[in-house]
BATIDREN-533462 format. One record per residue (C-alpha): residue in three letters; z, y, x; residue number from 1. Coordinates in pm, 1 decimal, padded with zeros to 6 digits. Example, Ala and Ser with C-alpha at 12.3 -4.5 7.8 and 13.67 -1.06 7.14 Angstrom:
BEGIN
   resn          z          y          x   resi
    Ala    00780.0   -00450.0    01230.0      1
    Ser    00714.0   -00106.0    01367.0      2
This chain:
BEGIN
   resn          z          y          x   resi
    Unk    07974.6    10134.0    11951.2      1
    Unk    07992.7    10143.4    12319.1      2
    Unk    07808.3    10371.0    12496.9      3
    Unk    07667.5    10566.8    12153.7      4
    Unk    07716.9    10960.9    12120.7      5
    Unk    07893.0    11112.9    11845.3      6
    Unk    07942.1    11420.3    11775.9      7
    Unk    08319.5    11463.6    11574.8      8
    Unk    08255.4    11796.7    11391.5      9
    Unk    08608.6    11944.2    11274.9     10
    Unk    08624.3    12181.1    10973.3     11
    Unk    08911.5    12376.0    10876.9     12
    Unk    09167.9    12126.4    10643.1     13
    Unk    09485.7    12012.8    10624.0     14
    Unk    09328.8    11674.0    10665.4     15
    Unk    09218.0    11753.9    11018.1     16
    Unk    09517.6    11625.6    11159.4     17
    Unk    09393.4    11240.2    11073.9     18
    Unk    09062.6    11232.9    11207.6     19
    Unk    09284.9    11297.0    11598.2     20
    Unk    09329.1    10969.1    11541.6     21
    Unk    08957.5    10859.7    11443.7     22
    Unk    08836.8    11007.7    11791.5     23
    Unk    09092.6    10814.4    11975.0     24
    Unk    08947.6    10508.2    11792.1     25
    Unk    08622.3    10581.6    11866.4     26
    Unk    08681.2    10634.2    12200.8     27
    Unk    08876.3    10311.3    12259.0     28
    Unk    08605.4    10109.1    12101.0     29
    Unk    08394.3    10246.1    12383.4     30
    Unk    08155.8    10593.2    12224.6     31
    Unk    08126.4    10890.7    12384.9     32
    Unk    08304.0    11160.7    12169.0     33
    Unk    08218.5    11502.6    12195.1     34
    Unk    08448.6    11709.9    11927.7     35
    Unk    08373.8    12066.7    11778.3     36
    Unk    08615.6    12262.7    11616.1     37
    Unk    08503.0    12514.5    11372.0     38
    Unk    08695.1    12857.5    11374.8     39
    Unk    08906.7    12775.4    11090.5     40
    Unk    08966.7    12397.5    11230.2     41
    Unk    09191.9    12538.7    11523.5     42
    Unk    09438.3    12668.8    11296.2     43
    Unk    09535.5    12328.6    11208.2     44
    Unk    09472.2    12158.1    11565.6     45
    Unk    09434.0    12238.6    11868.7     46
    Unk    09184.9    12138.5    12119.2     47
    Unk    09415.3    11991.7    12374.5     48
    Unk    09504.2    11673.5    12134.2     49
    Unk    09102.1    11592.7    12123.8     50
    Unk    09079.5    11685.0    12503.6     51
    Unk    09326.2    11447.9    12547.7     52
    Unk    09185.4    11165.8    12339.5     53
    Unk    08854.1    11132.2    12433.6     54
    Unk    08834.3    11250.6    12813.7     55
    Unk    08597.2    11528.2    12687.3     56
    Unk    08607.6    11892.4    12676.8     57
    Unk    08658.4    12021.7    12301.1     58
    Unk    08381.1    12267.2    12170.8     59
    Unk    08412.2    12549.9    11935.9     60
    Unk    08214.0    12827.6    12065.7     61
    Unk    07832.1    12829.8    12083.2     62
    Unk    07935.3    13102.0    12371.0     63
    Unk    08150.6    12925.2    12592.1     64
    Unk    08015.1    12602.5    12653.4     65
    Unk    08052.5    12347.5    12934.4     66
    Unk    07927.9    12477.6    13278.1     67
    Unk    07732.8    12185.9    13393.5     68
    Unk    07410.0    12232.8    13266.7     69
    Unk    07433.1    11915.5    12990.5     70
    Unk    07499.9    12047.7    12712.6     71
    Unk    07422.3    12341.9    12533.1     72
    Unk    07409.4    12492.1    12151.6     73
    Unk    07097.1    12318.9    12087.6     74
    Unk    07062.5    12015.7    12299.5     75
    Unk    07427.4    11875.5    12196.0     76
    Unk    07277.5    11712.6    11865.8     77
    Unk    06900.5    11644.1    12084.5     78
    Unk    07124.2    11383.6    12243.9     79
    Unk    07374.1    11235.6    11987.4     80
    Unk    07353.8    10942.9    11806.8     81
    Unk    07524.9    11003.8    11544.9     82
    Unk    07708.6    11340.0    11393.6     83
    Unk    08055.8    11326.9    11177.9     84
    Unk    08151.1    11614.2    10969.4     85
    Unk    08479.7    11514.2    10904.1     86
    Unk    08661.7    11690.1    10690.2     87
    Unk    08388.1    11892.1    10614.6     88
    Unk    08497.4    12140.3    10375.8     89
    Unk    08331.2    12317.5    10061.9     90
    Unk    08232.1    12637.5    10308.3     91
    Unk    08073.7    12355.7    10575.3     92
    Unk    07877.0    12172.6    10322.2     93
    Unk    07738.6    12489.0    10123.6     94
    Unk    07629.4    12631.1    10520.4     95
    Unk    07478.1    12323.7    10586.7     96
    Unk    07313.7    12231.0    10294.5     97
    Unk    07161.1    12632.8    10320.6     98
    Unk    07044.2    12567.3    10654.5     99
    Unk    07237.0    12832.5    10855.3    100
    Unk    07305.4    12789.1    11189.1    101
    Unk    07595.3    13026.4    11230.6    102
    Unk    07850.1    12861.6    11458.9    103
    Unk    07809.4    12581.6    11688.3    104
    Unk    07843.4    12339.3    11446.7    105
    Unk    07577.4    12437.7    11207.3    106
    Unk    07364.9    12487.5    11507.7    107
    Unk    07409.1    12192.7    11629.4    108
    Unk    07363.7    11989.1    11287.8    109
    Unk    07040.7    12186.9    11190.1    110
    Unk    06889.4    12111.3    11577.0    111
    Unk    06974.4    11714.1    11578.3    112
    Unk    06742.9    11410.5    11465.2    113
    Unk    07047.3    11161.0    11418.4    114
    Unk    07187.1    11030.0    11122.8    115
    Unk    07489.7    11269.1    10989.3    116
    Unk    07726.4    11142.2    10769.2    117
    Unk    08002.5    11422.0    10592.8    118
    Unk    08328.6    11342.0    10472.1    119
    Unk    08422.5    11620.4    10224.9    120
    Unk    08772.2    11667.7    10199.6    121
    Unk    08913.5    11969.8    09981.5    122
    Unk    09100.6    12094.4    09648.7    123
    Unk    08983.3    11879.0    09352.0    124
    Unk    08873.4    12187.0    09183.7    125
    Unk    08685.5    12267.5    09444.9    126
    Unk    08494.6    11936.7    09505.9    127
    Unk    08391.6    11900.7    09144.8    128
    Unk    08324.5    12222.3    09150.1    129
    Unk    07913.9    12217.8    08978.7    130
    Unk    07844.2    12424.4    09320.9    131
    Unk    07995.0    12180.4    09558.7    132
    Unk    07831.3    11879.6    09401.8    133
    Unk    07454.1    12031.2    09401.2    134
    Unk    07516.6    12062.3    09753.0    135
    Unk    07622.8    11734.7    09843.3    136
    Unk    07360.5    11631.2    09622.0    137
    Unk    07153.4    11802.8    09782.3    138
    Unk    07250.3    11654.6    10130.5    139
    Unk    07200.4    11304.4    10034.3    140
    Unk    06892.3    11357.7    09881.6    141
    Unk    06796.6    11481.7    10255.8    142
    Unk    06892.1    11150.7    10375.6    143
    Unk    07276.5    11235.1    10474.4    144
    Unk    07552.9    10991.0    10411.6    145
    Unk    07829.7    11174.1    10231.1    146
    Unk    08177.2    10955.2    10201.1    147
    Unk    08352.8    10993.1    09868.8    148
    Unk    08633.5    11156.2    09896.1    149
    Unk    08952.8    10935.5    09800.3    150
    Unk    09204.0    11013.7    09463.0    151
    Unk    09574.5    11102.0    09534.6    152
    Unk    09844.4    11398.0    09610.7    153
    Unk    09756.6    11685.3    09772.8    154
    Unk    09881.1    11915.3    10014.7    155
    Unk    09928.9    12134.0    09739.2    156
    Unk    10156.2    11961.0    09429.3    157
    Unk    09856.7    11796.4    09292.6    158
    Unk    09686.9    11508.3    09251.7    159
    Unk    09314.4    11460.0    09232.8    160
    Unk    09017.1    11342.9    09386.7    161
    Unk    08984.3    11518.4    09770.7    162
    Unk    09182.7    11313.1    10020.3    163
    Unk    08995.9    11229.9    10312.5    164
    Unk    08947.3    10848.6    10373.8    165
    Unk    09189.4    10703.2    10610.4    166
    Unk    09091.1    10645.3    10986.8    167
    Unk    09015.2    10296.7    10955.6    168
    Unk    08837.9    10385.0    10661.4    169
    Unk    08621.6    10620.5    10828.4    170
    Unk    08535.9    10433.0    11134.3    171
    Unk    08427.5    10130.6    10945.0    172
    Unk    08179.9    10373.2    10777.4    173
    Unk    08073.7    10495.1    11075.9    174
    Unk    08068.3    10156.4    11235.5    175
    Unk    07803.3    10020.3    10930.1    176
    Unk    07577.8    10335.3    10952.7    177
    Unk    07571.0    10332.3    11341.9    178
    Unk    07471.4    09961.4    11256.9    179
    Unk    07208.0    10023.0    11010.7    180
    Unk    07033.7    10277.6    11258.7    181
    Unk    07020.0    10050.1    11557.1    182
    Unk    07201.0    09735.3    11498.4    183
    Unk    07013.9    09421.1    11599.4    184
    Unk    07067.4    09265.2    11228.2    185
    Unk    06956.8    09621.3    11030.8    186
    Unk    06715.0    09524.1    10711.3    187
    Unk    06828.3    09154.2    10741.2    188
    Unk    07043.3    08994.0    10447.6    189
    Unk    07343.3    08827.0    10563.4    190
    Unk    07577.6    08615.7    10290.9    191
    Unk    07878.8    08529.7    10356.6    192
    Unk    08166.8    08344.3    10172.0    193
    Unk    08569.5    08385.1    10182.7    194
    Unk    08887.1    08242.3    10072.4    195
    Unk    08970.4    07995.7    09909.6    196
    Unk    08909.2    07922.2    09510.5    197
    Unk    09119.6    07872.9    09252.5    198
    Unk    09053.0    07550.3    08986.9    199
    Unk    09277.0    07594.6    08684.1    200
    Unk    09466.3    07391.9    08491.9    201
    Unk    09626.5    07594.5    08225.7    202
    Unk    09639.5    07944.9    08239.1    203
    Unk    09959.7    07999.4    08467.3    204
    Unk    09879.7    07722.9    08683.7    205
    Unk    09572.7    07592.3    08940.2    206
    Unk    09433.6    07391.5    09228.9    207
    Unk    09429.4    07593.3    09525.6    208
    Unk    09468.1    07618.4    09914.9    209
    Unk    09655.4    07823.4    10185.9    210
    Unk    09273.9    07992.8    10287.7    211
    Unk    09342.5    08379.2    10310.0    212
    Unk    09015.1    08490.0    10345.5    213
    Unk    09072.1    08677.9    10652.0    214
    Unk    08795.1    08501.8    10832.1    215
    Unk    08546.4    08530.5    10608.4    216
    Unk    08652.2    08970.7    10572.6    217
    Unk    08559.0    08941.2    10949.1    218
    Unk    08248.1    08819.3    10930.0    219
    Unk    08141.6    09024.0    10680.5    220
    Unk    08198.2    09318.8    10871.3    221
    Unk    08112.7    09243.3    11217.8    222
    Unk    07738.0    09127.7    11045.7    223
    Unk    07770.1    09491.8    10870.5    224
    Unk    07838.9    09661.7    11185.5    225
    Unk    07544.9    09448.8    11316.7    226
    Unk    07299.6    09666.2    11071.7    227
    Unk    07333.9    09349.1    10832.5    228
    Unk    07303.7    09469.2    10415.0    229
    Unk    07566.0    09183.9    10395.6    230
    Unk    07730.1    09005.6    10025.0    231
    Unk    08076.3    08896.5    10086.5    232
    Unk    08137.5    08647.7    09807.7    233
    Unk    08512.1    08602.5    09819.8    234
    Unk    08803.0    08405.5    09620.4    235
    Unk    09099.8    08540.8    09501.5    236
    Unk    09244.5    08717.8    09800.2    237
    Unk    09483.2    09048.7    09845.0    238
    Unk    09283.5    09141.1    10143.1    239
    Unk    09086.3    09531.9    10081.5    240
    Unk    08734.0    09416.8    10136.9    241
    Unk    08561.7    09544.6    10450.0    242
    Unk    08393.1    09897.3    10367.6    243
    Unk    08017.0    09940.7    10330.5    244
    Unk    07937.4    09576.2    10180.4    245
    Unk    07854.7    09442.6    09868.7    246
    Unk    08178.3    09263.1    09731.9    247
    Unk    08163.4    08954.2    09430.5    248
    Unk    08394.0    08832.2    09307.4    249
    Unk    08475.2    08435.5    09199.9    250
    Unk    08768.0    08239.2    09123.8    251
    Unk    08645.1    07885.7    09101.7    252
    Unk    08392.6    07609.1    09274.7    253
    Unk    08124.8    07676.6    09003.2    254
    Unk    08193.3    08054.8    09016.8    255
    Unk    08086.3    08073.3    09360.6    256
    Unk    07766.0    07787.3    09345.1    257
    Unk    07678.8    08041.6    09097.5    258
    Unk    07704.8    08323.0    09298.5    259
    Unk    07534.0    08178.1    09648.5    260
    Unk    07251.2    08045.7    09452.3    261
    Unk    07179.4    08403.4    09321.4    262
    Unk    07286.8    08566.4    09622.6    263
    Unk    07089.6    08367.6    09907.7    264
    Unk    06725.8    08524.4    09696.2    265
    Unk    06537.4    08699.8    09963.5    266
    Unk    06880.0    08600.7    10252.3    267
    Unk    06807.0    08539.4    10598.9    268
    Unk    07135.5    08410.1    10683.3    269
    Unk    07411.3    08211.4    10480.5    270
    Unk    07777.0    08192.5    10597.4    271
    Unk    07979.6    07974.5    10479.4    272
    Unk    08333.2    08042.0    10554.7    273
    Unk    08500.9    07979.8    10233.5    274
    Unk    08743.1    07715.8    10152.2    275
    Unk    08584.1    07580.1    09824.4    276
    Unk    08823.6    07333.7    09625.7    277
    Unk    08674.1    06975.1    09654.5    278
    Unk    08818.7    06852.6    09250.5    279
    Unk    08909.8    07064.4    08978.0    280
    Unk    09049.8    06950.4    08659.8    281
    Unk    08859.9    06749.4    08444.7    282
    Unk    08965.5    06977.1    08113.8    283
    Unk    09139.7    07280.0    08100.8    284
    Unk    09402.1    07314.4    07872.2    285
    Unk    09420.2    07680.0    07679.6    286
    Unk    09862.9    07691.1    07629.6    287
    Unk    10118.4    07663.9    07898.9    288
    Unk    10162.1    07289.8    07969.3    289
    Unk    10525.4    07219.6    07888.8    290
    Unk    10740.8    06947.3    08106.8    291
    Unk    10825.3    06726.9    07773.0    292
    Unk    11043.8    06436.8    07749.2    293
    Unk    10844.8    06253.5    08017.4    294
    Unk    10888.1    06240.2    08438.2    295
    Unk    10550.6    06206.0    08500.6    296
    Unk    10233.0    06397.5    08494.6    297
    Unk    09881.2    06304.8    08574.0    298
    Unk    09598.0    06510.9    08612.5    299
    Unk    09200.7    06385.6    08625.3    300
    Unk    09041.9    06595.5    08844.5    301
    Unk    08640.6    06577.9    08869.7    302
    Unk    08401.6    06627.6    09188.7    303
    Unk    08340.4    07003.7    09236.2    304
    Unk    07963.2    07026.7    09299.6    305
    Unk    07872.5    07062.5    09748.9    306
    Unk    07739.1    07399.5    09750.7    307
    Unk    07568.1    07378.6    10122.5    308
    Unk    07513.9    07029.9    10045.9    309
    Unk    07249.1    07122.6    09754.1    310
    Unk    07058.8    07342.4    09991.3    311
    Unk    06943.5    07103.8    10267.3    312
    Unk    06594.0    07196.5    10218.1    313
    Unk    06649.3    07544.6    10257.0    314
    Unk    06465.4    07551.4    10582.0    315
    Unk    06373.0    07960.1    10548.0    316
    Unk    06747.9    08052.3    10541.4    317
    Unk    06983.8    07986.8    10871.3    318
    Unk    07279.0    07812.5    10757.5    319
    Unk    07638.4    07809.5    10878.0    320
    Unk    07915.5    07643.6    10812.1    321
    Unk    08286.1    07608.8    10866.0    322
    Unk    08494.7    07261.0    10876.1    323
    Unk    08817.8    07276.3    10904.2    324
    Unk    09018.5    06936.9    10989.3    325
    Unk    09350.8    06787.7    11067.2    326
    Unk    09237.8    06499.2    11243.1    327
    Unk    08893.2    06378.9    11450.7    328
    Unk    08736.2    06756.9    11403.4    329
    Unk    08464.8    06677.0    11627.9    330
    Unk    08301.3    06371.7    11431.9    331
    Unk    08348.7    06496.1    11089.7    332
    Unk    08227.0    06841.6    11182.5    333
    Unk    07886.7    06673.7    11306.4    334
    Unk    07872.6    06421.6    11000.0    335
    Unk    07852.7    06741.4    10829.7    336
    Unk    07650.5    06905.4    11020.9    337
    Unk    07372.8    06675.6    11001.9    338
    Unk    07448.8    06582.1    10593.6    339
    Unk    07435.2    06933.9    10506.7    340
    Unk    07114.4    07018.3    10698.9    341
    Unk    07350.1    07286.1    10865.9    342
    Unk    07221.1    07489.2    11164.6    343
    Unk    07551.0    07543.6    11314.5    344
    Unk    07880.5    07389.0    11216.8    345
    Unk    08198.6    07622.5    11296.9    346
    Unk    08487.2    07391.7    11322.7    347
    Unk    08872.3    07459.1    11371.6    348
    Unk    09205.2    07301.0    11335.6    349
    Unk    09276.8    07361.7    10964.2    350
    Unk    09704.0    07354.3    10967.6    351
    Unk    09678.0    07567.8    11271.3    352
    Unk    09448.7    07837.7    11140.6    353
    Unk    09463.5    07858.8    10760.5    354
    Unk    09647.9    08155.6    10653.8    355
    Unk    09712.9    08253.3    11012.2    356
    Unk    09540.9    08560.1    11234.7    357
    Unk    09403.3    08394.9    11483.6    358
    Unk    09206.4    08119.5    11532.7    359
    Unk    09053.0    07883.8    11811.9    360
    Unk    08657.3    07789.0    11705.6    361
    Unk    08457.6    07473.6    11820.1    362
    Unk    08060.0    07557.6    11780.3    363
    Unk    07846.7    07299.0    11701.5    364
    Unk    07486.4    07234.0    11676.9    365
    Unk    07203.5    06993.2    11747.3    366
    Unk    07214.3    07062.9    12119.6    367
    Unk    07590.7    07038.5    12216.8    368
    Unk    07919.0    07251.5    12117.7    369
    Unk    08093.3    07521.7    12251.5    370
    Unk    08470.0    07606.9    12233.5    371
    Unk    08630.8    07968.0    12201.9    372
    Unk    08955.2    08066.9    12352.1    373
    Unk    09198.7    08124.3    12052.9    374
    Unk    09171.8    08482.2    11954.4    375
    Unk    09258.1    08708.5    11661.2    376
    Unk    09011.2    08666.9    11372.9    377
    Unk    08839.6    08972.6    11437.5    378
    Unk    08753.8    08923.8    11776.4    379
    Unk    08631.7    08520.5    11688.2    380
    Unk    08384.6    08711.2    11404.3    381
    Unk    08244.8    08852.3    11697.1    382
    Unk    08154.8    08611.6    11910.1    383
    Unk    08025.7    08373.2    11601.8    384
    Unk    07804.4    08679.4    11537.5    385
    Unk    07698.1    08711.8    11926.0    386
    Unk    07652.7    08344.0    11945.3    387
    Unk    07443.6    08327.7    11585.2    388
    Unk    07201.2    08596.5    11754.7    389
    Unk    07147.7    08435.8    12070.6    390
    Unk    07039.1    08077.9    11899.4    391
    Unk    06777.4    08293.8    11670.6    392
    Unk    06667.7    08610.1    11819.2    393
    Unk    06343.1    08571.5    11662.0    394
    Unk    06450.0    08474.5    11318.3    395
    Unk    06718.1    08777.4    11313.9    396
    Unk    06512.0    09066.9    11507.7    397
    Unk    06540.2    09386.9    11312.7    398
    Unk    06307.8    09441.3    11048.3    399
    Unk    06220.8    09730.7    10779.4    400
    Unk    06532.9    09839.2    10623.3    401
    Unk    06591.0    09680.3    10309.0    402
    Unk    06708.8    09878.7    10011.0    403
    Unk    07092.2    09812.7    10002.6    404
C-alpha cells in the first residue's frame, strides 16, 4: 500500500459519509489519496473532512484544479494506481459504463490504464433494477471489479440489498486487488490452514483446543494482499474470514487431510497454521451420552492421521509449519522440522499465544532461527510473509495470473 496512488472517487449517497473513514485508512497505511467529489457528492460531505484526512487537496471540478502543474483532468488517472468509485451510484455507473466523460470523474476514469474497482451503493430497486445490472455487467465484463453491495436497512425505512460494504470491508478489497496487480505473490497459490478442529464424541460433545484461528485469518490475508489466489482451510471458528479468499470449511482431523490433499493440486506454498487434534474418538456414538449409575468414564481415542507428515516428499511445494509448545520449543520444533520434511518451522509458546492477539514467533530452518519481538497477530503475519519471500524469491516471483 505505501507509496501507491488512488484515486477515491465520491458519488452522491447517503453512504458517502463512511468511505471519510476509508481515505483516512488508506492514508495511514501509507497511499497517496487523491479524492474527487462529484457534484451531487458535496451535498452529503464536504471537502474539508477529505482535505483533512489525507493531506491532499479535494477535487471536484475539471475547472479548478491544483495550480502546480501535476495534475490535471486527464493526467490524474495517467498516474494512479488504482481508482475507487465508492459509492458509485446508479447515475455514475450508467455514465461510466456509456463512456462519457462529463465531470472530472468520468474524465478521469475513461483517461486511466489502472485497475478500477466500483462499489455501487443505492435503493434496492434501483440496483436490481434490469438497467443497473446490464451496466455493471457490462463493467466487469470490461475487466472492472464491482463489490456487491451488502443486504440491510436503508436510509429510507427499508431493507434490501444496497448498503455499501463497511470500511474495513472495502480496504481489504482494495488491499487484494492492489495485490493481484503488483503484489510480489500475484498468480501464485498459497494454502493456508486455521483453528483448531473439533473430534466428536456424541453429538453435543468433542475433543477440541483453545486455537482461535486468528493466526491463521492473518496469514491468509497478508498472502492475499501479497497478490496470492490464497485457500484458507479453517476449523470451527467465529472469526469473519478475511475478504477476497477462498474459504473451506472442516470440523475434524480427516476433514481437513481431506481438504489439503485436494487443495495443495497445482499450490506453490502450504501453511500450516492450524491446530489439528492429535486423537479423536475411536467410535462415535449417535445419542447424547448419559452420566448413568457409574463415576467413571473412559474414552478410546485413536491416532488422527499427520497431515504434513504424509507429504515429506512434496519437494515442488514450500512447506510451513507451526509448533506450538509448553516446554523445550526449540528441540521439538526442529525434531519436527526435519521429520516432517518442513522448510520452515514457526514455533511459539502455546499457553501464551493460543486464543490470545498477539504472539512472539521463533523461525526455524536448516540454517539457524530467528526470533520476532511479540506483536499483534497481524503484524507477526507480516513478517512470516516478508521472511517466507526472502528465503525463496525465486520459487515465489510473480507469475501469469492464475484464474481465481
Amino acid at each position: 500500500m505505501r507509496g501507491k496512488q488512488i484515486i477515491l472517487g465520491v458519488c452522491g449517497s447517503i453512504a458517502a459519509y463512511k468511505v471519510a473513514e476509508l481515505a483516512r485508512n488508506l492514508t495511514l497505511g501509507g497511499a497517496i489519496v487523491d479524492v474527487i467529489l462529484t457534484e451531487a457528492a458535496t451535498h452529503f460531505v464536504g471537502s474539508a473532512t477529505f482535505q483533512a484526512l489525507t493531506g491532499r487537496p479535494v477535487l471536484s471540478s475539471m475547472w479548478h484544479l491544483p495550480e502546480d502543474g501535476v495534475v490535471g483532468h486527464v493526467s490524474l488517472g495517467q498516474h494512479a494506481d488504482l481508482i475507487v468509485v465508492a459509492p458509485a451510484t446508479a447515475n455514475t455507473i450508467a455514465r461510466i459504463a456509456a463512456g462519457l466523460s462529463d465531470d472530472l470523474l468520468t474524465t478521469t476514469v475513461l483517461a486511466s490504464a489502472a485497475p478500477i474497482m466500483i462499489a455501487p451503493a443505492m435503493n434496492p430497486q434501483m440496483y436490481l433494477n434490469p438497467a443497473t445490472q446490464e451496466n455493471i455487467a457490462l463493467l466487469r465484463r470490461r475487466g472492472m471489479t464491482v463489490i456487491e453491495p451488502e443486504v440491510g436497512r436503508m436510509a429510507e425505512p427499508m431493507v434490501g440489498k444496497g448498503r455499501l460494504p463497511e470500511p474495513a470491508a472495502l480496504e481489504a478489497h482494495i488491499r487484494a486487488l492492489i495485490g493481484r496487480t503488483t503484489g510480489p505473490l500475484r498468480g501464485r497459490r498459497v494454502v493456508v490452514t486455521a483453528g483448531g478442529t473439533h473430534e466428536p464424541i456424541d453429538p453435543v460433545r468433542y475433543i477440541g483446543n483453545r486455537s482461535s484461528g486468528r493466526m491463521g485469518f492473518a496469514l491468509a490475508a497478508e498472502a492475499r494482499d501479497r497478490g496470492a489466489h490464497v485457500a484458507l482451510i479453517a476449523g470451527p471458528t467465529p472469526l469473519p474470514p478475511p475478504v477476497g479468499v477462498e474459504l473451506i470449511r472442516v470440523e475434524t482431523a480427516l476433514d481437513m487431510q481431506a481438504a489439503v490433499t485436494a487443495a495443495i493440486d497445482g499450490a506453490d506454498l502450504l501453511i500450516m497454521n492450524a491446530a489439528v487434534a492429535d486423537f479423536r474418538p475411536a467410535t462415535f456414538v449417535d445419542q447424547k451420552i448419559k452420566k448413568g449409575l457409574n463415576d467413571d468414564f473412559t474414552l478410546n481415542l485413536v491416532r488422527n492421521p499427520d497431515i504434513l507428515g504424509g507429504l515429506a516428499d512434496r519437494r515442488d511445494l514450500i512447506k510451513v509449519g507451526f509448533a506450538a509448545e509448553t516446554q523445550e520449543l526449540i528441540m521439538y520444533a526442529r525434531t519436527k522440522l526435519t521429520q516432517k520434511g518442513l522448510d520452515l518451522i514457526i514455533a511459539n509458546e502455546a499457553v501464551a499465544s493460543i486464543g490470545a492477539s498477539d504472539i512472539q514467533l521463533l523461525l526455524i530452518d536448516a540454517h539457524g532461527s530467528e526470533t520476532l519481538a511479540r506483536q499483534p497477530k497481524e503484524t507477526a503475519a507480516v513478517a512470516v510473509i516478508d521472511a517466507i519471500l526472502a528465503r525463496w524469491p525465486e520459487r515465489l516471483s510473480p507469475m501469469e495470473r492464475l484464474n481465481a
